[in-house]
PDB file of the backbone (N, CA, C, O) and the ligand in Angstrom, with CONECT records:
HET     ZN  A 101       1
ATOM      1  N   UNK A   1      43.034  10.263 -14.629  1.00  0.00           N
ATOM      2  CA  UNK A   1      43.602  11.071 -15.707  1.00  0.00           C
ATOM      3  C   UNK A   1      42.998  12.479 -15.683  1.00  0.00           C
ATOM      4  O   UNK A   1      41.796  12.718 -15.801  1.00  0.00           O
ATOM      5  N   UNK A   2      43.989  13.399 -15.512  1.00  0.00           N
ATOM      6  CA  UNK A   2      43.285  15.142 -15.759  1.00  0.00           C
ATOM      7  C   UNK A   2      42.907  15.279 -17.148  1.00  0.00           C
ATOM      8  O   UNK A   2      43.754  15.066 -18.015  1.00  0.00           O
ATOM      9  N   UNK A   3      41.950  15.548 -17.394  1.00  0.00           N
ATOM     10  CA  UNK A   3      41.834  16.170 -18.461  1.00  0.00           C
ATOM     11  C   UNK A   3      41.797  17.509 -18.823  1.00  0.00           C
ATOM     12  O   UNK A   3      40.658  17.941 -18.644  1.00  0.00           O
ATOM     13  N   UNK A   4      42.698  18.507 -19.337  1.00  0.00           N
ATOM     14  CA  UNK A   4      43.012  20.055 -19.321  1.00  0.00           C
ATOM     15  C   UNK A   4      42.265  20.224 -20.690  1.00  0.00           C
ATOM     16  O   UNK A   4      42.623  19.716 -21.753  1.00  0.00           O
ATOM     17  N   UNK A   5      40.974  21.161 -20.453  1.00  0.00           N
ATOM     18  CA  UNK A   5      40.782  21.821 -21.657  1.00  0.00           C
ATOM     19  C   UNK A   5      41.072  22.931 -21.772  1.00  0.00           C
ATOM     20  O   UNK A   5      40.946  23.913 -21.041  1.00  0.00           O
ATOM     21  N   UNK A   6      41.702  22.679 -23.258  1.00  0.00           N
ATOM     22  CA  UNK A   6      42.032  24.302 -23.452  1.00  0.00           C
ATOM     23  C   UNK A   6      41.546  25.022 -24.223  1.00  0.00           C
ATOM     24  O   UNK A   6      41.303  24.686 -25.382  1.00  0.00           O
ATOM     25  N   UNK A   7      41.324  26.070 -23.776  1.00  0.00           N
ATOM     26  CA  UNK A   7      40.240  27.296 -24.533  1.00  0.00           C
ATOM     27  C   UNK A   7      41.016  27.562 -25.691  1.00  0.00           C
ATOM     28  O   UNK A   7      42.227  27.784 -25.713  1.00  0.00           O
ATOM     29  N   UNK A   8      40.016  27.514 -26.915  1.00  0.00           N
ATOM     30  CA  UNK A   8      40.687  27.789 -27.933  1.00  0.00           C
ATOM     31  C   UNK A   8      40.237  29.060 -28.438  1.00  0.00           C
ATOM     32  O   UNK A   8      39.076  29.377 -28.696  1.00  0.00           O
ATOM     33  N   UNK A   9      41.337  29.790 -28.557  1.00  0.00           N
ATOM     34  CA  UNK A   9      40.811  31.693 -28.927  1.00  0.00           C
ATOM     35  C   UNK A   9      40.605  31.866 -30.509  1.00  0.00           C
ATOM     36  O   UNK A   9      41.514  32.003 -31.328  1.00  0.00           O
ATOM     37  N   UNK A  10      39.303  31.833 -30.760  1.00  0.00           N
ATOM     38  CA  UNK A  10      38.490  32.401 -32.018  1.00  0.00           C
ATOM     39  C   UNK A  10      39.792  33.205 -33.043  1.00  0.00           C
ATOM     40  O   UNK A  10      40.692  34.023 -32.852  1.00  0.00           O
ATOM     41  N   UNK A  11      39.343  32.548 -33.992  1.00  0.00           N
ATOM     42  CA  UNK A  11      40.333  33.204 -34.939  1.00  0.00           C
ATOM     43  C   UNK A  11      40.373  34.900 -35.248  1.00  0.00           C
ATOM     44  O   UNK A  11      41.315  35.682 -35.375  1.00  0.00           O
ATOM     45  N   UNK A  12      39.443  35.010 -35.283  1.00  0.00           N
ATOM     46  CA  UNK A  12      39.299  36.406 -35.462  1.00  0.00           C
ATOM     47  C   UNK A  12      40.109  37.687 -34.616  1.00  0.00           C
ATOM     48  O   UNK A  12      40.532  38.780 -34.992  1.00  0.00           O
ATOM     49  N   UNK A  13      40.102  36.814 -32.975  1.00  0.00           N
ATOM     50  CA  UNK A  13      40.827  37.793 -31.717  1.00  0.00           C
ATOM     51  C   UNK A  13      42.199  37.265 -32.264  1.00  0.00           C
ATOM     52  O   UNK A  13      42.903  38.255 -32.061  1.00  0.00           O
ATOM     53  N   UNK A  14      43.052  36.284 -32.854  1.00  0.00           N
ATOM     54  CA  UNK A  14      44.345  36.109 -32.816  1.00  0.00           C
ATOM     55  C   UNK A  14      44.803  37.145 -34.311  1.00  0.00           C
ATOM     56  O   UNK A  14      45.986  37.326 -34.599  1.00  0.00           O
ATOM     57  N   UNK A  15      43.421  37.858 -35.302  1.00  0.00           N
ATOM     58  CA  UNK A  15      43.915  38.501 -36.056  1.00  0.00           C
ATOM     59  C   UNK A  15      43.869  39.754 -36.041  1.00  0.00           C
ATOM     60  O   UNK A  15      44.245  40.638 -36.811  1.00  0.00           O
ATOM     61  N   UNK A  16      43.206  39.713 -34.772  1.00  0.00           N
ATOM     62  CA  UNK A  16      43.271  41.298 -34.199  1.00  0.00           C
ATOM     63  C   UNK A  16      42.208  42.014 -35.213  1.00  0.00           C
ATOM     64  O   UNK A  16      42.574  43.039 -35.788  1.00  0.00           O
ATOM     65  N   UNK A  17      40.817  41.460 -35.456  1.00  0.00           N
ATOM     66  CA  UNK A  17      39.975  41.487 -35.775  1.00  0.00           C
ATOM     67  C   UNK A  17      38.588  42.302 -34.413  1.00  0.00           C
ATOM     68  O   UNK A  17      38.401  42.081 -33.216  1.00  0.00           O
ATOM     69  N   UNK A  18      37.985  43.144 -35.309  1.00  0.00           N
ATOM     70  CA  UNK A  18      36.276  43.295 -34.700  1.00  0.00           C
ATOM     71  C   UNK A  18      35.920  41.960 -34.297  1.00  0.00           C
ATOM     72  O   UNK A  18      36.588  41.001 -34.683  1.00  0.00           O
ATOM     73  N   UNK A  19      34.989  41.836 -33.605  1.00  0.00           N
ATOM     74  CA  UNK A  19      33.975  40.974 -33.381  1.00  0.00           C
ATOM     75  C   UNK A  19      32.961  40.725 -34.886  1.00  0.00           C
ATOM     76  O   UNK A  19      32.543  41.675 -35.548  1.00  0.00           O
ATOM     77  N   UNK A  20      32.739  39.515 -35.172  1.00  0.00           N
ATOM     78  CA  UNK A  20      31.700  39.445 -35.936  1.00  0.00           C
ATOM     79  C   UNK A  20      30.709  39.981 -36.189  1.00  0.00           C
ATOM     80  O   UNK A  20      30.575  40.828 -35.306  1.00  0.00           O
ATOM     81  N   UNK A  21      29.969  40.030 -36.795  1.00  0.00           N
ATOM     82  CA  UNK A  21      28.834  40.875 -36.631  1.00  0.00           C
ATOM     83  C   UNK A  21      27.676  39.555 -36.827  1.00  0.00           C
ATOM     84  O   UNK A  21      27.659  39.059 -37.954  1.00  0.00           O
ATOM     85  N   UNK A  22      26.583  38.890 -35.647  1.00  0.00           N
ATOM     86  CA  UNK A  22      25.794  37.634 -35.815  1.00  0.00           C
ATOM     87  C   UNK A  22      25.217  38.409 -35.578  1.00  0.00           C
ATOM     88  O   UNK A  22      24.202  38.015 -36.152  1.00  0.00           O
ATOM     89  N   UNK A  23      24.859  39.595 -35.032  1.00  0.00           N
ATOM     90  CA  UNK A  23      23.672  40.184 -34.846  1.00  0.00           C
ATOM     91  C   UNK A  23      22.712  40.611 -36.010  1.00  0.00           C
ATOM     92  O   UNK A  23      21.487  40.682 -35.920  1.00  0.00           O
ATOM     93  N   UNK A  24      23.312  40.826 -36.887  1.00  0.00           N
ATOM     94  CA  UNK A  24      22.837  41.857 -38.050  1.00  0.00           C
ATOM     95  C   UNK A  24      21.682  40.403 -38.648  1.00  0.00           C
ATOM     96  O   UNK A  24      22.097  39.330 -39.085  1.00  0.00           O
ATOM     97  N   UNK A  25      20.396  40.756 -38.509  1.00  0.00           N
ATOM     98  CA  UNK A  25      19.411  40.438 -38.851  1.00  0.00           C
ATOM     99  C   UNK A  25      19.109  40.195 -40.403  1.00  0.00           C
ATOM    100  O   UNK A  25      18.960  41.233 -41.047  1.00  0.00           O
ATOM    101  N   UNK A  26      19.014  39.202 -40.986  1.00  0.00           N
ATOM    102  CA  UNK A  26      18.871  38.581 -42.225  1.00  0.00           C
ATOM    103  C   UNK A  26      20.036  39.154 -43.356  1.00  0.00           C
ATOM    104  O   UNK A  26      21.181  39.303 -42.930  1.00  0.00           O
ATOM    105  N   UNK A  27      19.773  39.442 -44.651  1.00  0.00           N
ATOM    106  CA  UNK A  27      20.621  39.753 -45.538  1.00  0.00           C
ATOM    107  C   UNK A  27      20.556  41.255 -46.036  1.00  0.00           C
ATOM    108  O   UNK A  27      19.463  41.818 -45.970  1.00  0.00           O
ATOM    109  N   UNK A  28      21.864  42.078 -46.627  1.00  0.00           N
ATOM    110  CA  UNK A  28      21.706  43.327 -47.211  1.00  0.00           C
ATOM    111  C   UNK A  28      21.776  43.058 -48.315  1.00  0.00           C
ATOM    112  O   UNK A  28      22.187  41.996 -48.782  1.00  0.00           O
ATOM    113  N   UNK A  29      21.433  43.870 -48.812  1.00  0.00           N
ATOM    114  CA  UNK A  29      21.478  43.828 -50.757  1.00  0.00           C
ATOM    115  C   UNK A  29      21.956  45.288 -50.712  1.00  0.00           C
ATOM    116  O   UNK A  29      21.899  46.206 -49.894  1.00  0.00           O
ATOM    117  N   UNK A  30      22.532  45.071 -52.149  1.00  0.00           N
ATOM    118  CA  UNK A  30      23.537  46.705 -52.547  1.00  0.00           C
ATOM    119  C   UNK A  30      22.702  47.034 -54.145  1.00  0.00           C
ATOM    120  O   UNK A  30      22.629  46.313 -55.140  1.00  0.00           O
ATOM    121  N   UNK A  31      22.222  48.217 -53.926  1.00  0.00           N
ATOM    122  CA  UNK A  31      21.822  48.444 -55.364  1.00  0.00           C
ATOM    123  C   UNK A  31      22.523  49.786 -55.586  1.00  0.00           C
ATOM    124  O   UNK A  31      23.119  50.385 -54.691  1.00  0.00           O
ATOM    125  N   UNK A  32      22.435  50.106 -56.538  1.00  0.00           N
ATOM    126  CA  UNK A  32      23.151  51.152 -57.787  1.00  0.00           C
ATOM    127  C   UNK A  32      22.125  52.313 -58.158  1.00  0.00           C
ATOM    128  O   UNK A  32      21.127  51.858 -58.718  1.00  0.00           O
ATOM    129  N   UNK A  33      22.114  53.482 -58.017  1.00  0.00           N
ATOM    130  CA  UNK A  33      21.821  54.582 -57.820  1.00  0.00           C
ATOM    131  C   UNK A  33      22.254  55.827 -58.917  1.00  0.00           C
ATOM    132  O   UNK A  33      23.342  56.380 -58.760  1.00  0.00           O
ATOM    133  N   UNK A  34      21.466  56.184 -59.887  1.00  0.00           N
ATOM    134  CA  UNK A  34      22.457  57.408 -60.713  1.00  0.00           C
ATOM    135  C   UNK A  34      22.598  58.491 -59.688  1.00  0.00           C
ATOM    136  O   UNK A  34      21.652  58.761 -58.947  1.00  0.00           O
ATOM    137  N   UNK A  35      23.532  59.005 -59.631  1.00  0.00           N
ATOM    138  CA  UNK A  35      23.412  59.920 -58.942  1.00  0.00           C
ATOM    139  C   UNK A  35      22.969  61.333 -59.205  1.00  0.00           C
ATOM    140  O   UNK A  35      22.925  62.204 -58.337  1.00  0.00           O
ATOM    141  N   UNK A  36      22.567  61.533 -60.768  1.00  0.00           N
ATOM    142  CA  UNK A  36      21.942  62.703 -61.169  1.00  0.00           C
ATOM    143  C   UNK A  36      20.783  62.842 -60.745  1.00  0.00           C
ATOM    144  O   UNK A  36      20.368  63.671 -59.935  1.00  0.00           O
ATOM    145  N   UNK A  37      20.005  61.697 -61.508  1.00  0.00           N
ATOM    146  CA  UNK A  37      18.479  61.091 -61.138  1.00  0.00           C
ATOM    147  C   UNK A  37      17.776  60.447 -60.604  1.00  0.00           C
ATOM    148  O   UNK A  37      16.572  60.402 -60.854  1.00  0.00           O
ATOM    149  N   UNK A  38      18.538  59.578 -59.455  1.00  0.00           N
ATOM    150  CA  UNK A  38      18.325  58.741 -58.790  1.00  0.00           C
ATOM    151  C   UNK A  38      17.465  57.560 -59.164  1.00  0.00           C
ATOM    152  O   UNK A  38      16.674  57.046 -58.372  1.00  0.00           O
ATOM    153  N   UNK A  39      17.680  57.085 -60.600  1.00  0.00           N
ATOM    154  CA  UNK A  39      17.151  56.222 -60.980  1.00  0.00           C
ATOM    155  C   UNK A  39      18.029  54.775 -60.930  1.00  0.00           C
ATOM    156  O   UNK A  39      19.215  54.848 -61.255  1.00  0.00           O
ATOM    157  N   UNK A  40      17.578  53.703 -60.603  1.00  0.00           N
ATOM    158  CA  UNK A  40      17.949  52.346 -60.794  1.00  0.00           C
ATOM    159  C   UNK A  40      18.152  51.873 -61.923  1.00  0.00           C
ATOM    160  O   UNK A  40      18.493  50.700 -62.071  1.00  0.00           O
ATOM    161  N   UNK A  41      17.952  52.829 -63.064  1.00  0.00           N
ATOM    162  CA  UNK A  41      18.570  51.996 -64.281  1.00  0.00           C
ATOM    163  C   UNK A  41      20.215  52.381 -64.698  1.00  0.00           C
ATOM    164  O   UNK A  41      20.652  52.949 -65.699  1.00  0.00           O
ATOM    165  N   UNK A  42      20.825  51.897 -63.659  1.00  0.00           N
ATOM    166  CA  UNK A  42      22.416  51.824 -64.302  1.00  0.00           C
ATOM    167  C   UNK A  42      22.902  50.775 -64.384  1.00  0.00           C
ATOM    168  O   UNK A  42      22.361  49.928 -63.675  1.00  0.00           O
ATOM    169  N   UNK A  43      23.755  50.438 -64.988  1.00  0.00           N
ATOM    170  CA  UNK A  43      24.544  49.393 -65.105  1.00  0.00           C
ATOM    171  C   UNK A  43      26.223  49.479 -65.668  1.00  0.00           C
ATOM    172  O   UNK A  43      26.436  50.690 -65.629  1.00  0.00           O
ATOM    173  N   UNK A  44      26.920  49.115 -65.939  1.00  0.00           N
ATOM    174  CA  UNK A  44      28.531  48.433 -66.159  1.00  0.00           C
ATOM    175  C   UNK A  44      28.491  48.802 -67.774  1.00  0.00           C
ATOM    176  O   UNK A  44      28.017  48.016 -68.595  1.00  0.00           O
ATOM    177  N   UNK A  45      28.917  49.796 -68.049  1.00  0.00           N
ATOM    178  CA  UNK A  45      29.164  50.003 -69.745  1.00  0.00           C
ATOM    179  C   UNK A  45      30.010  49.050 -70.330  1.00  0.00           C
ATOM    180  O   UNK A  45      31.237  49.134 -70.288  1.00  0.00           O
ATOM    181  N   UNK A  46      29.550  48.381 -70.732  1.00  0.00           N
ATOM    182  CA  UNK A  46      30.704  47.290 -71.869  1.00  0.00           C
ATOM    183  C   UNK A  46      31.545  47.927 -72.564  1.00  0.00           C
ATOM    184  O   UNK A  46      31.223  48.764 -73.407  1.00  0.00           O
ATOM    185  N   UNK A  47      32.968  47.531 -72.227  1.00  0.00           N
ATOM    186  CA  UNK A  47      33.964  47.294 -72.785  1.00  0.00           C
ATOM    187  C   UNK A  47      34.837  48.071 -71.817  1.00  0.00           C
ATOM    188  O   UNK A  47      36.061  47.951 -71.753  1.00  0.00           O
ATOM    189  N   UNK A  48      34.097  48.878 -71.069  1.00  0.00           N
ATOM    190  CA  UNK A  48      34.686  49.848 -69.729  1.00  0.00           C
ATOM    191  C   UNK A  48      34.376  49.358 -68.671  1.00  0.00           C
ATOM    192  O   UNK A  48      33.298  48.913 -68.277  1.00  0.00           O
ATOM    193  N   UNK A  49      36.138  49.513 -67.815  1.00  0.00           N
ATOM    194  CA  UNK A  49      36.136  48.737 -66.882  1.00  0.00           C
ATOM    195  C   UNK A  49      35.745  50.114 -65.662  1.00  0.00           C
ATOM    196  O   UNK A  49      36.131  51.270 -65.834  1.00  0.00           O
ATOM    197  N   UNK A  50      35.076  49.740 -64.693  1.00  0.00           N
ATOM    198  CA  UNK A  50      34.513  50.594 -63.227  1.00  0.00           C
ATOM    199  C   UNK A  50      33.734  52.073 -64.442  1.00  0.00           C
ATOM    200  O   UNK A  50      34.101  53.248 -64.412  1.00  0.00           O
ATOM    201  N   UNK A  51      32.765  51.550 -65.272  1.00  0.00           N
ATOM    202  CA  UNK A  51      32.342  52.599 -65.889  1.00  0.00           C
ATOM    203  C   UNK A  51      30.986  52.239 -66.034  1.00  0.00           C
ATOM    204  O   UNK A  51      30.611  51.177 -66.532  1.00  0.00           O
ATOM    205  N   UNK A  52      30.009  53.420 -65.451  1.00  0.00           N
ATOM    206  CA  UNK A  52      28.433  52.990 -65.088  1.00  0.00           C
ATOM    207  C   UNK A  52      27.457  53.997 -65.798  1.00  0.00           C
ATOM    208  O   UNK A  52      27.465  55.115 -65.282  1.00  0.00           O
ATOM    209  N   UNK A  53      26.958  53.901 -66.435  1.00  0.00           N
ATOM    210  CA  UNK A  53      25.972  54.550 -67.206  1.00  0.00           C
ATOM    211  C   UNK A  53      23.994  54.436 -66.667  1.00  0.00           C
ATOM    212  O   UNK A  53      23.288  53.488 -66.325  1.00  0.00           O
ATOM    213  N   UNK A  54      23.735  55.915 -66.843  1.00  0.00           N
ATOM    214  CA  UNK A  54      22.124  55.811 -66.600  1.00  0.00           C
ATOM    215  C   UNK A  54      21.394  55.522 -67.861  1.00  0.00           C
ATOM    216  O   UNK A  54      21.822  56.184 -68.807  1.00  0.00           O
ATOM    217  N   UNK A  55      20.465  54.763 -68.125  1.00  0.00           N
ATOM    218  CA  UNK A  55      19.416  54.616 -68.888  1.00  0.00           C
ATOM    219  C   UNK A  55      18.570  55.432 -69.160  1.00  0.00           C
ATOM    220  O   UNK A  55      17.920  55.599 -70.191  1.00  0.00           O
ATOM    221  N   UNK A  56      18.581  56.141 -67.868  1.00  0.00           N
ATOM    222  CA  UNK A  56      17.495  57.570 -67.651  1.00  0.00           C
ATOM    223  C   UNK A  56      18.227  58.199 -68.387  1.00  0.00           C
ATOM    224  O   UNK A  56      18.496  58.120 -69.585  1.00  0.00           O
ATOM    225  N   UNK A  57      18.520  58.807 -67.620  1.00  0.00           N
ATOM    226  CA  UNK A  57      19.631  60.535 -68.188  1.00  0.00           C
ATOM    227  C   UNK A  57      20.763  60.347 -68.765  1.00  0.00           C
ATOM    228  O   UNK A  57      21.274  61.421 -69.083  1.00  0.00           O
ATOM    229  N   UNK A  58      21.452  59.331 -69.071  1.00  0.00           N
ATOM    230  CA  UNK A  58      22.775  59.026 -69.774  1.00  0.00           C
ATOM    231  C   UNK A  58      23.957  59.476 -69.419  1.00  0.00           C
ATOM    232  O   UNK A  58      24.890  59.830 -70.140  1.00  0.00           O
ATOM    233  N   UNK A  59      23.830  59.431 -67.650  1.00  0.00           N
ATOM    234  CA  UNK A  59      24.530  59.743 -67.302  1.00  0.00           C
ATOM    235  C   UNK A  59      25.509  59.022 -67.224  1.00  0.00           C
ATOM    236  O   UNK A  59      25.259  57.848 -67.495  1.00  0.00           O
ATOM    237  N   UNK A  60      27.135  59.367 -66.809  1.00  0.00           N
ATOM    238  CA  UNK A  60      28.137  58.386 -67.233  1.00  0.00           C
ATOM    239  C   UNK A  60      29.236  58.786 -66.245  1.00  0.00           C
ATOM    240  O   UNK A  60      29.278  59.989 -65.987  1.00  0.00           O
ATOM    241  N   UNK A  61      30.067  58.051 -65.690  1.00  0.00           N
ATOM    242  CA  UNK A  61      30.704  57.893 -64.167  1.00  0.00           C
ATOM    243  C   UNK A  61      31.349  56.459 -63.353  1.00  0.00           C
ATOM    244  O   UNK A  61      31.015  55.346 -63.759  1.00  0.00           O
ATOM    245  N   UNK A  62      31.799  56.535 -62.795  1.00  0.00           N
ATOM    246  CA  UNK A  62      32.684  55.599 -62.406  1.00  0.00           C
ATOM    247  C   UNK A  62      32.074  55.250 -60.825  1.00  0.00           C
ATOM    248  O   UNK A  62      32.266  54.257 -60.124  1.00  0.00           O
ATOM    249  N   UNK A  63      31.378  56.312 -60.605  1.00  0.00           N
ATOM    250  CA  UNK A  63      30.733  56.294 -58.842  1.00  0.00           C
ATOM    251  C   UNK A  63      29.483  56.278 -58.810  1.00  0.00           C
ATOM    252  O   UNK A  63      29.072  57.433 -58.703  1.00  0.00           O
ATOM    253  N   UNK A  64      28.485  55.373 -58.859  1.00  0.00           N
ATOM    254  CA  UNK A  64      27.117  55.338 -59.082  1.00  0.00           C
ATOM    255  C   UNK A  64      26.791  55.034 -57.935  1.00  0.00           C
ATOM    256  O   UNK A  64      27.300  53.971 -57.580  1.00  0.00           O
ATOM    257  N   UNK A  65      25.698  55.855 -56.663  1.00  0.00           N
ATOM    258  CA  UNK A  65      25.335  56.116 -55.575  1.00  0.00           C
ATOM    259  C   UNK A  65      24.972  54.263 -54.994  1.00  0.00           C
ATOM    260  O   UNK A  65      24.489  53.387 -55.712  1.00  0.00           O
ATOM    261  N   UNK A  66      25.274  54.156 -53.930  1.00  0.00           N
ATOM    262  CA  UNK A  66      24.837  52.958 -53.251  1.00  0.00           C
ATOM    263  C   UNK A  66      23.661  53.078 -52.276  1.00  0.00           C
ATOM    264  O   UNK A  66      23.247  54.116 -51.759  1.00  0.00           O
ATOM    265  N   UNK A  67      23.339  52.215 -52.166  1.00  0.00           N
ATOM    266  CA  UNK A  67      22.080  52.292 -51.089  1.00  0.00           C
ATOM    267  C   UNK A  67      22.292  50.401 -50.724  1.00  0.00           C
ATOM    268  O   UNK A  67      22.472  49.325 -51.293  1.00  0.00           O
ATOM    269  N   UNK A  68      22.118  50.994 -49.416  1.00  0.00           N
ATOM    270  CA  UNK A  68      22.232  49.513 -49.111  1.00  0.00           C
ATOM    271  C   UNK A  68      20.823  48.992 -48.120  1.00  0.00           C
ATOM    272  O   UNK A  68      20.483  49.446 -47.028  1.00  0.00           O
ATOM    273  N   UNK A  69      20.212  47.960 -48.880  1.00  0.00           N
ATOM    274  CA  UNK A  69      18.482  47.837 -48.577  1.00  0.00           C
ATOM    275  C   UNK A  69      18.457  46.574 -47.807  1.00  0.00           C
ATOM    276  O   UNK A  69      19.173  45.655 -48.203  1.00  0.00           O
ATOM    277  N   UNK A  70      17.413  46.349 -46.318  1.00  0.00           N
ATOM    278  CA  UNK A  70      17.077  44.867 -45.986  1.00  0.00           C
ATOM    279  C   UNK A  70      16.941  43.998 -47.065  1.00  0.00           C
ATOM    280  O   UNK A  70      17.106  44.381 -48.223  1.00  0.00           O
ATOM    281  N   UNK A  71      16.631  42.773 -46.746  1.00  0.00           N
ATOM    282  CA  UNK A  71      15.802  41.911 -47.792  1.00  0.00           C
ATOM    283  C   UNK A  71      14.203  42.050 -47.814  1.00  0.00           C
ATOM    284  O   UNK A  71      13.467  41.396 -48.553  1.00  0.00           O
ATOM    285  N   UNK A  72      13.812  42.961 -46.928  1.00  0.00           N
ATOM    286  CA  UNK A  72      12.058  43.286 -47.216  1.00  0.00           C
ATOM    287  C   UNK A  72      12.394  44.546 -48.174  1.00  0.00           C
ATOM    288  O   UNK A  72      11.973  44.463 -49.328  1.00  0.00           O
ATOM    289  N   UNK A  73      13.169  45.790 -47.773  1.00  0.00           N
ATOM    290  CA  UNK A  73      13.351  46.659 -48.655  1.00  0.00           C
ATOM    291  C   UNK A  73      13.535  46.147 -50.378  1.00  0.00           C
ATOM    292  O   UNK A  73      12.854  46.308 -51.391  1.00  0.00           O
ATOM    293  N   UNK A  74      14.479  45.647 -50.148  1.00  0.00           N
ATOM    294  CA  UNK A  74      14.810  45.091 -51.553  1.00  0.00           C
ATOM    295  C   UNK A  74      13.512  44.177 -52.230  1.00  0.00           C
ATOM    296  O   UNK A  74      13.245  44.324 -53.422  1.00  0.00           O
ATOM    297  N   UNK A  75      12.943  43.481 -51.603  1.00  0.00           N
ATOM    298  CA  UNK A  75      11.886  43.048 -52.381  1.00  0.00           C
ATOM    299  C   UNK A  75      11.039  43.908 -52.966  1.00  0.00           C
ATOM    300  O   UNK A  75      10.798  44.138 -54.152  1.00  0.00           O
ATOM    301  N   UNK A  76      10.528  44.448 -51.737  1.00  0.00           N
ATOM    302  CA  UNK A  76       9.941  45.738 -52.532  1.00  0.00           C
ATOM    303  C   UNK A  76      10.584  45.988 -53.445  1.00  0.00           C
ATOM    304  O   UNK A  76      10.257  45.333 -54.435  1.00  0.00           O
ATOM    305  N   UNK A  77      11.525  46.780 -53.616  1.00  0.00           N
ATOM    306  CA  UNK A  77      12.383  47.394 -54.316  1.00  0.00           C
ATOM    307  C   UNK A  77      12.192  46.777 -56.017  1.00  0.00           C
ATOM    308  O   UNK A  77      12.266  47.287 -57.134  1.00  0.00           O
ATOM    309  N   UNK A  78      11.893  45.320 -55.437  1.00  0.00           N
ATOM    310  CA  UNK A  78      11.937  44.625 -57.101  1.00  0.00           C
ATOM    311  C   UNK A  78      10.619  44.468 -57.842  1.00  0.00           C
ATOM    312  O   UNK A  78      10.190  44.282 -58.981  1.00  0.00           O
ATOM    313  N   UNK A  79      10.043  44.705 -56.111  1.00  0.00           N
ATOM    314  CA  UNK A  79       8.240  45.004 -57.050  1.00  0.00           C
ATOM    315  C   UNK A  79       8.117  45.984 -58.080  1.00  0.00           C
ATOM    316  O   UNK A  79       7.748  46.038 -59.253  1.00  0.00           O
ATOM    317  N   UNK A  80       8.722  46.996 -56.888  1.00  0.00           N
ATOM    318  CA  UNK A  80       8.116  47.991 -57.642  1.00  0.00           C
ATOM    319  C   UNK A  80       9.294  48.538 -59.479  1.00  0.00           C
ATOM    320  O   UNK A  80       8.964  49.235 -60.439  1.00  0.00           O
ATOM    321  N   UNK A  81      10.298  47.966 -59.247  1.00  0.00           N
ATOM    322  CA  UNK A  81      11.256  48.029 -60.403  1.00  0.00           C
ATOM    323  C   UNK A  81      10.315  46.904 -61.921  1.00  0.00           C
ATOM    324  O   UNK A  81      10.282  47.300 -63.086  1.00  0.00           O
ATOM    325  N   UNK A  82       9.716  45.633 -61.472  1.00  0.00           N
ATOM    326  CA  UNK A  82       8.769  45.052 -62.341  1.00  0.00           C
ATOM    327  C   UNK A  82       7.534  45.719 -62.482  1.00  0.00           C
ATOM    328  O   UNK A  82       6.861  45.367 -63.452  1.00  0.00           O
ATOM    329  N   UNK A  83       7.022  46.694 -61.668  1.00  0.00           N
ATOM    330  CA  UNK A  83       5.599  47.320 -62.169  1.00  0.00           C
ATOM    331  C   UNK A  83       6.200  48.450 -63.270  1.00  0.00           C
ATOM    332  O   UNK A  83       5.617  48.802 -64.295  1.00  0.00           O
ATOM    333  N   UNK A  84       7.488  48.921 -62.810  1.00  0.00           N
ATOM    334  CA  UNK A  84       7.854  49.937 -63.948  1.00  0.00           C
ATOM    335  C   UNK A  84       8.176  49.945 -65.110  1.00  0.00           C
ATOM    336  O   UNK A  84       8.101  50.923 -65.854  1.00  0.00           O
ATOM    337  N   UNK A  85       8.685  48.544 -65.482  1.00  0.00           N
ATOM    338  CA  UNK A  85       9.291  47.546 -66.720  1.00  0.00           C
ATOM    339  C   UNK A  85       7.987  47.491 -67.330  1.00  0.00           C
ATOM    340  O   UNK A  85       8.123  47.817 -68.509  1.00  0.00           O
ATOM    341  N   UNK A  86       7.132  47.302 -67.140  1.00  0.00           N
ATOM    342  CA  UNK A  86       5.850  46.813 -67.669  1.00  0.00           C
ATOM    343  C   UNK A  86       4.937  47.445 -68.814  1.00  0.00           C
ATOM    344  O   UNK A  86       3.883  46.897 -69.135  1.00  0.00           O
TER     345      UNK A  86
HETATM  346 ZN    ZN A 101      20.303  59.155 -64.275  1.00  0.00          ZN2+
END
């Protein structure tokens, strides 16, 4: 009996897709940025939808700066955000 294997083409090439990305080394994290002051205290104004406000400066905007950090960055990142809370 022949047995024919057949190569089965990765979903991704039949969607006419990039290549995966397996390379990219552990996880990113996305944090939020005022963009006046570059402070980390923004967040999602209640009751407004895509509307981001600073804690710092009160600043107010729909586009609050991204930064996109390793998972060592970001830890840090949370150290040092709990030494400042304090
Ligand atoms: Zn600010």
């Amino acid at each position: 009996m022949v047995k024919r294997s057949k190569i089965k083409t990765p979903d991704w090439i039949l969607k006419g897709e990039s290549a995966p990305k397996s390379k990219t080394k552990g996880k990113t994290f996305k944090i939020r940025l005022c963009p006046k002051c570059n402070s980390d205290k923004v967040s999602v104004v209640i009751g407004e939808v895509g509307l981001w406000e600073c804690k710092n400066c009160k600043w107010k905007g729909p586009n609050p700066k991204e930064k996109e950090l390793s998972e060592d960055e970001f830890m840090e990142y949370l150290d040092n955000k709990e030494e400042n809370e304090k």
